[in-house]
LUMLUM-806792 format. One record per residue (C-alpha): residue number from 1; chain; z, x, y. Coordinates in steps of 0.05 Angstrom, whole numbers. Each point is the difference from the previous one (the first is absolute). Layout:
<torpas>
resi;chain;Z;X;Y
NUM;A;Z;X;Y
...
</torpas>
This chain:
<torpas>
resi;chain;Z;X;Y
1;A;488;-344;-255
2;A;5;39;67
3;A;82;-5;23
4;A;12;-12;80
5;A;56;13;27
6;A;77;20;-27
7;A;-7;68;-7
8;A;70;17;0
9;A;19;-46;-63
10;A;-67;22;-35
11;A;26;78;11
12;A;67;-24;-35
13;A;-35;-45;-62
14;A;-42;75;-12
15;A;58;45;15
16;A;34;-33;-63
17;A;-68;17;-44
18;A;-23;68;33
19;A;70;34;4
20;A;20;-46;-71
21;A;65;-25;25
22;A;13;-55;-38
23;A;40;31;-52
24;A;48;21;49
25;A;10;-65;31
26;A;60;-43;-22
27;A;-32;-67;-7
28;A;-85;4;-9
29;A;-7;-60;39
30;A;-39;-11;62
31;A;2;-64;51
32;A;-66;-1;38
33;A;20;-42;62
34;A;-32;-31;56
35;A;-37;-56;25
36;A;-61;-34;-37
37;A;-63;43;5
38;A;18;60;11
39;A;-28;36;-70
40;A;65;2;-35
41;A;-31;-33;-66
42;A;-58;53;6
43;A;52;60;8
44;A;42;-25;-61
45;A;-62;0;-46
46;A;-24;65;23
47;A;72;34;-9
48;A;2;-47;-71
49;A;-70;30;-15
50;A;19;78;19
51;A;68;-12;-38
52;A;-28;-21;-59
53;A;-62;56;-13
54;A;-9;45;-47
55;A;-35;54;24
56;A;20;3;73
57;A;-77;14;15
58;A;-31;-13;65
59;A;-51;-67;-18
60;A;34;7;-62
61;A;-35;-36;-67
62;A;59;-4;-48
63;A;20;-47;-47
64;A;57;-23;41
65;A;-44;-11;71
66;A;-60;-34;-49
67;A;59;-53;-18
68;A;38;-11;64
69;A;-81;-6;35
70;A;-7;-49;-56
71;A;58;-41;10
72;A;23;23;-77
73;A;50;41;21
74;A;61;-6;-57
75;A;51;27;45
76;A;-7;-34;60
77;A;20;-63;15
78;A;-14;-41;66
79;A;50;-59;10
80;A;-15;-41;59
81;A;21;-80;13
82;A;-5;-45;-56
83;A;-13;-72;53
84;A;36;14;58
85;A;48;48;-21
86;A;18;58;-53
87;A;44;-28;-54
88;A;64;26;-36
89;A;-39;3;-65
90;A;-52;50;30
91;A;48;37;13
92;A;33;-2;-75
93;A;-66;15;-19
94;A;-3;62;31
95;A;75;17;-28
96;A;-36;-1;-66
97;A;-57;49;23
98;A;42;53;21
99;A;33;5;-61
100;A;-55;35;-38
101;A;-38;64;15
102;A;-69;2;33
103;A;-57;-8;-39
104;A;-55;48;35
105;A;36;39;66
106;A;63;28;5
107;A;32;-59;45
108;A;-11;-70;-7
109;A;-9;-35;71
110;A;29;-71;29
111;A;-38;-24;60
112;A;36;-57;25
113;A;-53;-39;49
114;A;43;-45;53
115;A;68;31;-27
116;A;34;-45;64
117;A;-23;-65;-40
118;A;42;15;-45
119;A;58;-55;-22
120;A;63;18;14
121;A;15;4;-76
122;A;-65;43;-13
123;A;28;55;49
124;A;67;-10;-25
125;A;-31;10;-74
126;A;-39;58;30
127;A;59;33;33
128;A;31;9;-76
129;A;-71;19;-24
130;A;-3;64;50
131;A;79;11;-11
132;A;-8;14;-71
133;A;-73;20;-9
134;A;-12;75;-24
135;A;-57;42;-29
136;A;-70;2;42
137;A;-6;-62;35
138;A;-11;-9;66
139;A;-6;-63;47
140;A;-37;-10;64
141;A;18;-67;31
142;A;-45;-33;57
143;A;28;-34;49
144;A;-3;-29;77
145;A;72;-22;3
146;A;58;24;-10
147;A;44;-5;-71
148;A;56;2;-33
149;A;40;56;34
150;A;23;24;-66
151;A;-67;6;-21
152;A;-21;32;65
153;A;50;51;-13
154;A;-28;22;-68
155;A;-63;10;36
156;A;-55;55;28
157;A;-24;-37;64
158;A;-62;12;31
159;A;-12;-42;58
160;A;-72;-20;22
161;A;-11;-14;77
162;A;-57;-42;28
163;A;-53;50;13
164;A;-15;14;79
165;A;-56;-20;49
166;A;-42;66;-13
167;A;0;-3;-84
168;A;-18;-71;11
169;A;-60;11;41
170;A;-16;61;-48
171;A;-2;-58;-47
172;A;-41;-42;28
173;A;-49;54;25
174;A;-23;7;-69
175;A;-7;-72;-5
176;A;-64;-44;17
177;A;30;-51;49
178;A;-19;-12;72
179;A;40;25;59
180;A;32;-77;4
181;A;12;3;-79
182;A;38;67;12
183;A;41;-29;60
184;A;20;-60;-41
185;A;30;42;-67
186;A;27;47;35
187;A;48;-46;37
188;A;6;-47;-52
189;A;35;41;-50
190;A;50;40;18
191;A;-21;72;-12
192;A;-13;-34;-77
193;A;-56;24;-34
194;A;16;-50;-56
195;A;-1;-60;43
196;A;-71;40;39
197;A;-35;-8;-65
198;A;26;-71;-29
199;A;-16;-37;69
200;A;-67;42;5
201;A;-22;-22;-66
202;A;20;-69;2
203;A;-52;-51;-8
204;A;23;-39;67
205;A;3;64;39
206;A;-69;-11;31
207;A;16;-68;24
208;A;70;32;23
209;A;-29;48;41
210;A;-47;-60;28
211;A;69;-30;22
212;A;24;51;29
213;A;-67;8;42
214;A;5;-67;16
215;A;66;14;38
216;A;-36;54;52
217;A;-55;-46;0
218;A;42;-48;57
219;A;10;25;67
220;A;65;-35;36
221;A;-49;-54;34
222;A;-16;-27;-66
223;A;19;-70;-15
224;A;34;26;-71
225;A;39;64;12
226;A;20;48;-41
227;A;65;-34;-28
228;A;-44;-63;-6
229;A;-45;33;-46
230;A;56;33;-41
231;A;29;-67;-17
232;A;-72;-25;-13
233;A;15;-56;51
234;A;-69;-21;15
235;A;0;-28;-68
236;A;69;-35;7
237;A;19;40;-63
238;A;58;52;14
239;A;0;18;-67
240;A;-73;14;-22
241;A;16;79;14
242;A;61;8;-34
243;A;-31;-46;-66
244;A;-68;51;2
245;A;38;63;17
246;A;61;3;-27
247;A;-13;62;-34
248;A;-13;29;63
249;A;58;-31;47
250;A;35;68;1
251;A;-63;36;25
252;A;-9;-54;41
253;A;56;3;46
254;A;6;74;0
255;A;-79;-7;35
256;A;26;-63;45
257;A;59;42;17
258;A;-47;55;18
259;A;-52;-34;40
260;A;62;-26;49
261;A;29;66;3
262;A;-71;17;22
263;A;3;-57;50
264;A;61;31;27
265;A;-29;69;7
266;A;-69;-32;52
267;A;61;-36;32
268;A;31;77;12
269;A;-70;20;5
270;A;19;58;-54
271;A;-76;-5;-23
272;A;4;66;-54
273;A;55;-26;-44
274;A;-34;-70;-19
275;A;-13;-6;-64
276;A;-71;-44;-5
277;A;-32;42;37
278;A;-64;-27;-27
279;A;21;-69;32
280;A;24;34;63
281;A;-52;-51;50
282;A;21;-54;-30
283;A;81;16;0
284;A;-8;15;68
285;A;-15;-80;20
286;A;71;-8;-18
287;A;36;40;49
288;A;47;-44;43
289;A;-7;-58;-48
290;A;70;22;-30
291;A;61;28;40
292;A;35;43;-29
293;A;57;-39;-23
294;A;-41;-48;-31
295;A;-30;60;-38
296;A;68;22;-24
297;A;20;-68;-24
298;A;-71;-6;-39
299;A;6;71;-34
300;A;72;-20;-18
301;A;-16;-58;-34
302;A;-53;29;-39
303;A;48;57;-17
304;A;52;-59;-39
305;A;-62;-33;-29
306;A;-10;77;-30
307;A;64;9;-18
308;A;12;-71;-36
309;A;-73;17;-34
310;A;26;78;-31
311;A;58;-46;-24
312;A;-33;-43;-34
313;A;23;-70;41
314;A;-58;-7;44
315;A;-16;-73;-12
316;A;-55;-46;32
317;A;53;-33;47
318;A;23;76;29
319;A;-79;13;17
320;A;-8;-75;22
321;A;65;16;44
322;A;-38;69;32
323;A;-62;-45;15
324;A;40;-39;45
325;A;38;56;33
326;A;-74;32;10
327;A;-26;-62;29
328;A;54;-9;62
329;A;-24;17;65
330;A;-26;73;-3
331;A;36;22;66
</torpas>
């Protein structure tokens, strides 16, 4: 699979194959860190895979690539979220593990998918584990928040950034979507290629991006405006979005955010940094239909509903709340 983006932490992950530096390192483990999306699951399995070979061949064939391509890999071992979180006897498991020798490659590896959903006594068990673990083992834990400092410590961190405008459109170039398609995932992500792919392949995203049409399909003399249609209040029910989309909410206000930024920008007449530019007739119907103070308030509010959604307490009475503040008199 074709990596965008990060090149600085990919040049670090091959630094510690190419030069072989892991025997001088004082703890072989690795924190991949960084937002969802961003291809640290995909770098962890590749560095796993490279790790763990035999032969060191380019497109190499061995024994140990045929396993670890196969999912039969006898020294690696993937631990990721048993329910909602990663337990304190996953952990003991893996206390067990490292206590023998590897069975096929000279290390044996511990990827630890969603290492910041760990329990508190899981990292406290896994802080002893990497105190007192010797021999060839090495750990790379996957995270997109922050840990135990003590663990953090103990660790080789490579941070992944969100990937910028021009690696996303590089993306998406190779990509079969329309122009409108492209505008939509390209501000509704983040500079996440993850999050690109997992909306785009959704089996609402059609119908999403029919929504989201259906918001530059009003000009400001329409009887339902913009905000009107967000809320769905032509059908009296607020809540119809939020109950179809909710997988998409975050996308969803990152592209309502946009389009008012791009609201503000006819209002400034600053015509070459809008982002739709595809909807760029229509957009400019709204100019003078929001001052900009109104503006600010509206991309404010949009920015808490964000933030309470990243955290987790977005709730149908915070959106319901951001209908209403939508809805007040546009000037």
């Amino acid at each position: 699979m074709m990596f965008y983006g990060n090149r600085k932490a990919l040049m670090n992950i091959k630094n510690y194959v190419l030069l072989d530096q892991l025997d001088t390192l004082g703890h072989k483990c690795f924190l991949f860190k960084g937002i969802k999306g961003l291809g640290k699951s995909i770098a962890a399995n590749s560095l796993a895979k490279k790790l763990l070979c035999i032969s060191k061949d380019l497109n190499c064939k061995c024994q140990s690539c045929y396993h670890f391509d196969n999912s039969t890999h006898p020294d690696l071992f993937i631990i990721k979220p048993s329910g909602s979180s990663i337990k304190k006897e996953q952990v003991l498991f893996i206390n067990q593990e490292i206590s023998t020798s590897a069975t096929l490659s000279k290390y044996k590896i511990f990827i630890i998918d969603d290492a910041d959903k760990m329990s508190v006594s899981a990292q406290t068990s896994l802080l002893k584990v990497l105190e007192e673990q010797e021999g060839n083992n090495i750990f790379i834990l996957i995270a997109h928040n922050n840990l135990l400092p003590t663990i953090e410590s103990r660790m080789n961190t490579i941070t992944f950034l969100p990937i910028n405008d021009l690696e996303v459109k590089s993306f998406l170039e190779e990509k079969k979507y329309s122009l409108f398609e492209k505008e939509i995932l390209s501000c509704a992500t983040n500079g996440q290629i993850g999050e690109i792919i997992r909306i785009s392949k959704g089996e609402k995203f059609q119908a999403f991006v029919e929504f989201i049409k259906k918001l530059f399909s009003l000009s400001s003399k329409s009887k339902y405006d913009i905000i009107e249609l967000f809320g769905e209040i032509k059908e009296k029910n607020p809540y119809s979005f939020y109950n179809i989309y909710k997988d998409y909410l975050l996308a969803f206000f990152n592209i309502l955010s946009q389009i008012f930024f791009d609201i503000m920008y006819i209002n400034l007449d600053q015509y070459s940094v809008i982002h739709f530019q595809s909807m760029i007739d229509i957009l400019i119907k709204y100019k003078g239909s929001y001052s900009l103070n109104r503006l600010d308030i509206i991309l404010q509010n949009i920015q808490n509903c964000n933030d309470l959604l990243n955290t987790g307490k977005l709730t149908t009475n915070e959106y319901f709340s951001l209908i209403t503040i939508l809805k007040e008199d546009k000037k």
